[in-house]
N, C-alpha and C positions, 0 to 999 in steps of 0.2 A: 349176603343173606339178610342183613338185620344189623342194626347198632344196642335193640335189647333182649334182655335176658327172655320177655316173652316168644320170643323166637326159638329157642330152644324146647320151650316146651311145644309149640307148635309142630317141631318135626320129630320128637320122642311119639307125638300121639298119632304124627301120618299127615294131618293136614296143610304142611307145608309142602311145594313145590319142589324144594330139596332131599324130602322125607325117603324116595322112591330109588333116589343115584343113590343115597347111601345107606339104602338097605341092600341093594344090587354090588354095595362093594366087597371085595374079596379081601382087603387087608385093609378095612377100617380105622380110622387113628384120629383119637379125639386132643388135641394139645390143649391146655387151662393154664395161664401163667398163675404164679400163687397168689401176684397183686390183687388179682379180682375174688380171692379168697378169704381176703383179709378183713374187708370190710362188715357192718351186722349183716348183711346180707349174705355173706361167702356162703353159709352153709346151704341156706338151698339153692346157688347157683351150683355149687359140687355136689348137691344131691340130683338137681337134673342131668347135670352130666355123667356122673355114675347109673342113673337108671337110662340113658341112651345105651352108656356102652353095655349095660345089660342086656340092653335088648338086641344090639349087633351082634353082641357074641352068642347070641343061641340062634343064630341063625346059620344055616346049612353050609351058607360058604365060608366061612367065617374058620379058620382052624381053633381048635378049642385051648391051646395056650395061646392064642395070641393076646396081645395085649392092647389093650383098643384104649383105655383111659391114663393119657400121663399126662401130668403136672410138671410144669418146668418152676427150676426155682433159681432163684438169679443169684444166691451169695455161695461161694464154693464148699461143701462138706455140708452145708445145712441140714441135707440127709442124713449123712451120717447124726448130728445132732438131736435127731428128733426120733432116732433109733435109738440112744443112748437114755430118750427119757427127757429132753429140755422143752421145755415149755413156749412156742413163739410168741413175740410180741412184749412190749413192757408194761402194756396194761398189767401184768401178770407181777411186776416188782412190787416191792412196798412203797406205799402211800408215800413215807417219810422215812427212807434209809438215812443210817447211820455211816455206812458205810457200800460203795457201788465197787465193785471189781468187774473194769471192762475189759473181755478177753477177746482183745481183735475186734470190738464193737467201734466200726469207724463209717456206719451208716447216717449217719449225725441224727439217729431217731433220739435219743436223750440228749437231751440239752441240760446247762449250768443250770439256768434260769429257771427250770421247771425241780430242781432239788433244792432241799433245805440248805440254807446256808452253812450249817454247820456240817455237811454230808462228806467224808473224807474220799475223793477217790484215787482208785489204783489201776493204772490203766498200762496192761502187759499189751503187746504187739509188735509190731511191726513198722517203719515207714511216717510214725508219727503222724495219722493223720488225724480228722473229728477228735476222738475220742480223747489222743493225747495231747491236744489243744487244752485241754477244761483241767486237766491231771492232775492230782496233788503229789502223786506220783509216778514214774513211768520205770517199768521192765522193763526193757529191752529183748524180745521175743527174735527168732530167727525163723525167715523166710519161708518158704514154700522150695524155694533153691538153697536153702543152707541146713537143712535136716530130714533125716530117715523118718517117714510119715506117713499116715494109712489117709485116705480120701474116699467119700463115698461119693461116685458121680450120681445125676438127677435120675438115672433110672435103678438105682441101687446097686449099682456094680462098686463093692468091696474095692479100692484100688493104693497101689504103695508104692512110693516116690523114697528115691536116693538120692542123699546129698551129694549137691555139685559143686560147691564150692563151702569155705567157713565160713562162718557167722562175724560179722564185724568186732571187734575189740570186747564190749562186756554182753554182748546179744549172746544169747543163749536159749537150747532146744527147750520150747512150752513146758513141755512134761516137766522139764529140771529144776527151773523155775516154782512150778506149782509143789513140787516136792521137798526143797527149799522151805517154802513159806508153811508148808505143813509142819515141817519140826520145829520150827520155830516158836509158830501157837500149841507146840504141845501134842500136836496128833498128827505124828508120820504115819503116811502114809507109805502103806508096806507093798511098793516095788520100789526096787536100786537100779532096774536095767530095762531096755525094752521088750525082752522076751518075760518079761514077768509084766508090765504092762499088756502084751499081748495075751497073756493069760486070764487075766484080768478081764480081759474085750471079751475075749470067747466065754467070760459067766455071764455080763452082762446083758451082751448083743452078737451070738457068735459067727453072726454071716460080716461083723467087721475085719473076720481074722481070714475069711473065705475068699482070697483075693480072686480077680476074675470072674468069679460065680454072679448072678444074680437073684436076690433075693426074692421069692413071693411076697406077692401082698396077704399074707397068712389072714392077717382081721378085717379084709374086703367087707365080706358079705356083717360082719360085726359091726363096721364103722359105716356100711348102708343103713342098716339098721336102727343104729343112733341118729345117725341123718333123717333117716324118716322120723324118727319121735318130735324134732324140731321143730318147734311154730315157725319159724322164720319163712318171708314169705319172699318171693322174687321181686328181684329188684323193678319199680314201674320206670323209672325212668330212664334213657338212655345208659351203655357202659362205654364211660369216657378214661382212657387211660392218663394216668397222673402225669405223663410227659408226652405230651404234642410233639415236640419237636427236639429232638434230639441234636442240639446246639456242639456238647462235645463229646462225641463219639467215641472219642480213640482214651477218654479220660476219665471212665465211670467208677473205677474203686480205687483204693488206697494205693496201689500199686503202679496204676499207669498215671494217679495223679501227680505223681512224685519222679514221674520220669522225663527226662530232658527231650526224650524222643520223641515222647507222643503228645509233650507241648509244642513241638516243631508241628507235629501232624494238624493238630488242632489250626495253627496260625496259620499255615498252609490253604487250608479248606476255608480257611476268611479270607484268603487274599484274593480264592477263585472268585468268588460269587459277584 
């Protein structure tokens, strides 16, 4: 259809060629990876796209919960994240911390180099990857396979994993860890167990204790809303994604990058070509 954003607005308003098949579709489905959200621009590319699937879903074929506009998001639980209240992006840190506590940040978005030199950090996780590179200190976090755990997948489905095996020698479960360093500084934090964390979930965000279920987008029409008030204009020039070519495939997070197997997979795939 197009490589820019002007293209979207062209078949929100009809005068695209495309405009017609997908007014005519019966289960319309708009996919936006987050990347293209991130940039100054993201907001009114996600405010075109929210006013498309506006305009699909009042349309007669269309069933009236479907859900026409989703966002895929590439780091695991980030949902749940942003439910809870966190903020994306490090634009968002201090200028000049004191002190960085990385939880499982192994995206290599913070680097040494761009903190103060005197900047202490603590870097809990997993796998050792980016993050507990730069470390002044390291937790030792357990697994995704080594603890009892809630996960929110990309379309908000509430989800809870059991551990399958222990935690290696001093790794231990997040929560134990972060509740640890609370008494320490002076301010326990008041759950000992995980049905009192869970208690906890359901004041804050209670569709994280709803396993199975899926959540509404409750502030739709509120966060359309705020989008419209936006100056932000569309992007004029081409949307190029930040990786062309996807070189190793089988080795995009901390986890496959640490793994003996899908180093084999990768070399594999250089010997064919």
């Amino acid at each position: 259809l197009g490589d820019s954003a002007s293209v979207l607005k062209e078949i929100v308003s009809g005068n695209h060629a495309f405009s017609k098949v997908l007014a005519n579709a019966e289960r319309p489905m708009i996919l936006v990876g987050n990347t293209v959200l991130q940039g100054h621009d993201g907001a009114a590319v996600h405010q075109i796209a929210a006013d498309m699937s506006l305009k699909l879903k009042k349309s007669k074929k269309v069933e009236k919960d479907w859900k026409a506009l989703n966002v895929l998001h590439r780091v695991a639980s980030q949902v749940a994240a942003l439910d809870l209240g966190y903020k994306p992006g490090v634009d968002k840190m201090a200028e000049k911390p004191k002190l960085l506590f990385l939880l499982g940040a192994d995206a290599g978005l913070v680097k040494r180099e761009d903190l103060p030199k005197d900047c202490f950090i603590v870097y809990q996780g997993h796998h050792g990857d980016h993050g507990a590179h730069m470390a002044d200190v390291i937790l030792p976090g357990a697994a995704y396979t080594e603890k009892t755990a809630t996960y929110v997948n990309t379309e908000g489905r509430a989800q809870q994993t059991r551990r399958a095996v222990t935690p290696p020698v001093y790794a231990r479960d997040d929560w134990k860890i972060i509740r640890a360093l609370s008494e320490i500084a002076g301010y326990s934090l008041p759950y000992d167990n995980l049905d009192e964390i869970r208690r906890r979930l359901s004041e804050v965000s209670p569709n994280l204790t709803r396993y199975g279920d899926v959540e509404e987008a409750n502030f739709f029409n509120l966060a359309l809303g705020l989008m419209q008030s936006s100056k932000a204009q569309l992007p004029k020039n081409p949307l190029q994604p930040s990786i062309l070519e996807l070189k190793d495939f089988y080795m995009t997070d901390a986890i496959s990058r640490a793994s003996q197997t899908m180093a084999k997979c990768v070399n594999a795939v250089k010997t064919m070509k």
